[in-house]
N, C-alpha and C positions, 0 to 999 in steps of 0.2 A: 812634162807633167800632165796626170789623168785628171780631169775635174769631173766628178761624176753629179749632176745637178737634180734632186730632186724635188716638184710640187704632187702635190696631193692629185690635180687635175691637170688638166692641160684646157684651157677653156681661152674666153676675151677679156678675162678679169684682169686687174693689175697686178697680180703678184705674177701670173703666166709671164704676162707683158714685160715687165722686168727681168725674169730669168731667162726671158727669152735673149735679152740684151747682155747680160752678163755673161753667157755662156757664148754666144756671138763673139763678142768682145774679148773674150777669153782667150778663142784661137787667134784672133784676128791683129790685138794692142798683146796679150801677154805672150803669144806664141805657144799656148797650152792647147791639148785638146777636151773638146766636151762633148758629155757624155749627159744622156736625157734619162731620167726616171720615174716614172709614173703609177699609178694604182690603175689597173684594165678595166676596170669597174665600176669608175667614180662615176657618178648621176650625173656632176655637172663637165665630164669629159666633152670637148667642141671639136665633131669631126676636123673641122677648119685649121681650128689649133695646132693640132696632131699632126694636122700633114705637114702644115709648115714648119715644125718640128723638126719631120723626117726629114724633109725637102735639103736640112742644113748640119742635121748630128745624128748621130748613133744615136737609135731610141731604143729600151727599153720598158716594157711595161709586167707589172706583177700581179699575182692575186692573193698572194698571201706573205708577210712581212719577213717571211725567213727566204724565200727568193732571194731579197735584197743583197746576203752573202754570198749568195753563190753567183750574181750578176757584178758583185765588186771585185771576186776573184776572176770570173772571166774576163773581165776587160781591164784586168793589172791596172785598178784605178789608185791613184794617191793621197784623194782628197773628197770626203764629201760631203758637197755640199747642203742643205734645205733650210728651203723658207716655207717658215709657218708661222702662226701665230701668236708663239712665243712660250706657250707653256710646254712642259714637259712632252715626248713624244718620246715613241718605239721605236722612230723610223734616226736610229743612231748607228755604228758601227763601233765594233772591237778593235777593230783590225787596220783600220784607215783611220787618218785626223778626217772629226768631227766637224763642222763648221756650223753654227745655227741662225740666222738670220731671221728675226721678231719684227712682224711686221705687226702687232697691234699693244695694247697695254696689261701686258703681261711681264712680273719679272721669276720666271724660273729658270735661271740658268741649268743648259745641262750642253754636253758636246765639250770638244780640244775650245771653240772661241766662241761665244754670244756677241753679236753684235744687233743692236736695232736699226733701223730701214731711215731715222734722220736725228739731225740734232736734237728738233724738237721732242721725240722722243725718248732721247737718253736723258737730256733733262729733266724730265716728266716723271722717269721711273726709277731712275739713280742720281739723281743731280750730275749730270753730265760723267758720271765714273765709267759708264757701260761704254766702250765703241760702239760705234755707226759708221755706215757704206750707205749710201741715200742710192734711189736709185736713179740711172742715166734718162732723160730725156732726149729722147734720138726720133726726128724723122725722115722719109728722103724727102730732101728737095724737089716740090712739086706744085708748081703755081695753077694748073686747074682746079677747076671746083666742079659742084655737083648740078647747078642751078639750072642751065640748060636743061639737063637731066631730069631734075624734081617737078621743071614748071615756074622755077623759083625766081621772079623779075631783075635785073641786072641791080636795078636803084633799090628796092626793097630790103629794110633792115631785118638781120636773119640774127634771131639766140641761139646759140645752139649748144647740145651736152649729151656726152656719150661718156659712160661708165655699167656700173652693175645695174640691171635690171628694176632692180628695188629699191635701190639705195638714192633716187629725189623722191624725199618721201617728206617734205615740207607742206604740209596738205596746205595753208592760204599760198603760196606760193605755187601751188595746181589751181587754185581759184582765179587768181591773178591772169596767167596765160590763158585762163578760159573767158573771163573777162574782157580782156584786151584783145584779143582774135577776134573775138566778135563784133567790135568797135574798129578796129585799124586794121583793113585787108595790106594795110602796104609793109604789117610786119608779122614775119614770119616766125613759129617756134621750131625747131628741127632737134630730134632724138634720136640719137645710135644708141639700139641697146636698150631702151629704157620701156617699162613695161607702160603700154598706153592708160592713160587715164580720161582722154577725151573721147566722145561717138555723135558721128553726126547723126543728126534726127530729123525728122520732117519737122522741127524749127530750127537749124541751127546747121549749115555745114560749114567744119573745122577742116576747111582747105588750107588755111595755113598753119593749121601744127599736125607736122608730117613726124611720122616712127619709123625708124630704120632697122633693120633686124641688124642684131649686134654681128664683127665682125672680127677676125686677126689680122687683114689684110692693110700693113700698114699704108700703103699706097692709098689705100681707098680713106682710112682713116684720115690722110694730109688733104685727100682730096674735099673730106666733110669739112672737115676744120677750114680750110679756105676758102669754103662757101658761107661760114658765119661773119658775123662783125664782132660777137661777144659770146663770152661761157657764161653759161645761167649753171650756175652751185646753189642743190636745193637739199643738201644731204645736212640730218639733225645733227648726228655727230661729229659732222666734219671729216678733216683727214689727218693721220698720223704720216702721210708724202703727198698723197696727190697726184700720179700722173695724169688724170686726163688735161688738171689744170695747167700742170708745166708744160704740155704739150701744145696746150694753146695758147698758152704765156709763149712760147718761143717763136709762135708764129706771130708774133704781136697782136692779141685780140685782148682786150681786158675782160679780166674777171671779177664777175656780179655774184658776191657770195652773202652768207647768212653770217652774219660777226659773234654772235653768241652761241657758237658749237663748241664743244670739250675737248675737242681733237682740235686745234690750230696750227699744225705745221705750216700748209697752205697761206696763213695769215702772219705766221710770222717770215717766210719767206716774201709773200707782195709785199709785205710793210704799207705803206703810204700808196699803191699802187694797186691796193685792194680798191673796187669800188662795194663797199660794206651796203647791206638793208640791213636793219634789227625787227622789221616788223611788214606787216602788209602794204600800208600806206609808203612806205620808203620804197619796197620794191616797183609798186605803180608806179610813183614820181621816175627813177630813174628807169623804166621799160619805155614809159610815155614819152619821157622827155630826152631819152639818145639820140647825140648830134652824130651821127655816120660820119660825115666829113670831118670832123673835129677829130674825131677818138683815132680815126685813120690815119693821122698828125702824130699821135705821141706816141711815146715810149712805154711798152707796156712790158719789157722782154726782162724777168726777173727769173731764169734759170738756164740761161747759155751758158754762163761765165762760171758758176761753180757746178751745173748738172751736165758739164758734157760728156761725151764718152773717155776722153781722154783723163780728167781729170778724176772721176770716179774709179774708173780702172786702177789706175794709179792706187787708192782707197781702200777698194777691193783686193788687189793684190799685198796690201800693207798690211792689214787686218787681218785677211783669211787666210792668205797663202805663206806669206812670211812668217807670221807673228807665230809663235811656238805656241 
């Protein structure tokens, strides 16, 4: 079977990051092939992206939306798929089963199957009626870090948070790390991805909150994440999945998030294993007061067991490939 997979972009965003897993996973657990589709044009296209794209499937790229039939016929595709953000789109076929995957809070079904991107989201928009395929948290296995590299002291506690560019946009929660950097050099802030909001000045250099230019490279991704001790989640409306969380959820690091955002998936997945602020003062207390050795102790891994690749697959092939 053809899976022909389309995102608007191909960029370091999560929804790239996911399809890039699914379609992976496709040849790989279902024995299907995959097939890339893209727009040539999109602003936020990442050269990076794209190649590692190439590097693993058949890609296609288009500039105009009737392309899309003539690249479903050339590659005798059977299936296609897109994720978007759930309302209605052009980017449908006649010809082939439909597939639509909602990754935000939208209900306009259109496509052969709608499904949303997690539980918490079908409950949210259909009381649990809609199917959902969640997406897989996958990294490779990789115990170096970056710390050497950065400058970053082996004992010094490291936050760290890599997602969209804009999206920690908690502004007391920017007050907070500008605060606390300047008081405690023995802990670190570290950002992949995230557009800078600190500048040193002739009073103030912010040696330890370092910015990383965003990246696809998941290797280098395992390598950030096991240079932190915790996720700082500073985004208002939360997440309707979450990978960067489950990513760091599976490497055991806990996550320090905001407990009053509209989007909860992320918090109903930690359950009890969220470390929650609601406010300024909560997030100081618990920045100030992280025991490194302790938290290195416990159990923080709240998306192995139901987000692996295996068992998502499984999911994914039930819902989109199967189901008529």
């Amino acid at each position: 079977m053809k899976i022909i997979f389309h995102e608007n972009q191909l960029c370091y965003r999560g929804t790239t990051n996911a399809m890039f897993h699914y379609a992976l996973e496709n040849q790989r657990i279902l024995g299907n092939e995959s097939i890339i589709i893209y727009e040539k044009d999109n602003p936020n296209n990442f050269p990076q992206a794209v190649e590692l794209f190439k590097k693993n499937f058949s890609v296609y790229s288009y500039s105009h939306l009737s392309e899309i039939k003539k690249i479903i016929k050339e590659t005798q595709s059977d299936v296609l798929y897109v994720i978007n953000s759930g309302k209605k789109s052009d980017v449908i076929s006649d010809d082939i089963k439909t597939v639509v995957h909602a990754v935000f809070k939208n209900h306009e079904p259109h496509g052969d199957v709608y499904a949303y991107v997690s539980k918490w989201l079908s409950d949210e928009m259909t009381s649990g009626k809609a199917p959902y395929v969640p997406h897989m948290i996958s990294l490779p296995d990789n115990e170096s870090d970056l710390r050497a590299t950065l400058g970053i002291p082996k004992d010094a506690i490291v936050f760290g948070r890599h997602g969209g560019a804009d999206t920690f946009d908690i502004k007391f929660a920017k007050n907070i790390i500008k605060k606390i950097s300047r008081k405690r050099k023995d802990i670190f802030f570290l950002f992949l991805g995230t557009d800078p909001f600190v500048k040193s000045n002739f009073f103030y250099k912010y040696d330890n909150v370092i910015f990383l230019n965003g990246t696809s490279d998941p290797k280098y991704i395992s390598k950030f994440i096991n240079t932190c001790d915790a996720y700082l989640h500073a985004r208002t409306s939360g997440e309707t999945f979450g990978i960067a969380i489950g990513e760091f959820s599976i490497k055991n690091k806990p996550i320090i998030t905001w407990g009053l955002s509209d989007e909860r998936c992320h918090l109903d997945i930690l359950g009890d294993r969220a470390i929650i602020y609601n406010n300024a003062d909560d997030l100081h207390r618990i920045i100030s007061e992280f025991d490194r050795e302790y938290m290195k102790k416990q159990d923080w891994d709240c998306y192995t067991k139901e987000f692996n690749k295996f068992s998502v697959m499984e999911k994914f092939d039930n819902i989109f490939l199967k189901n008529n």
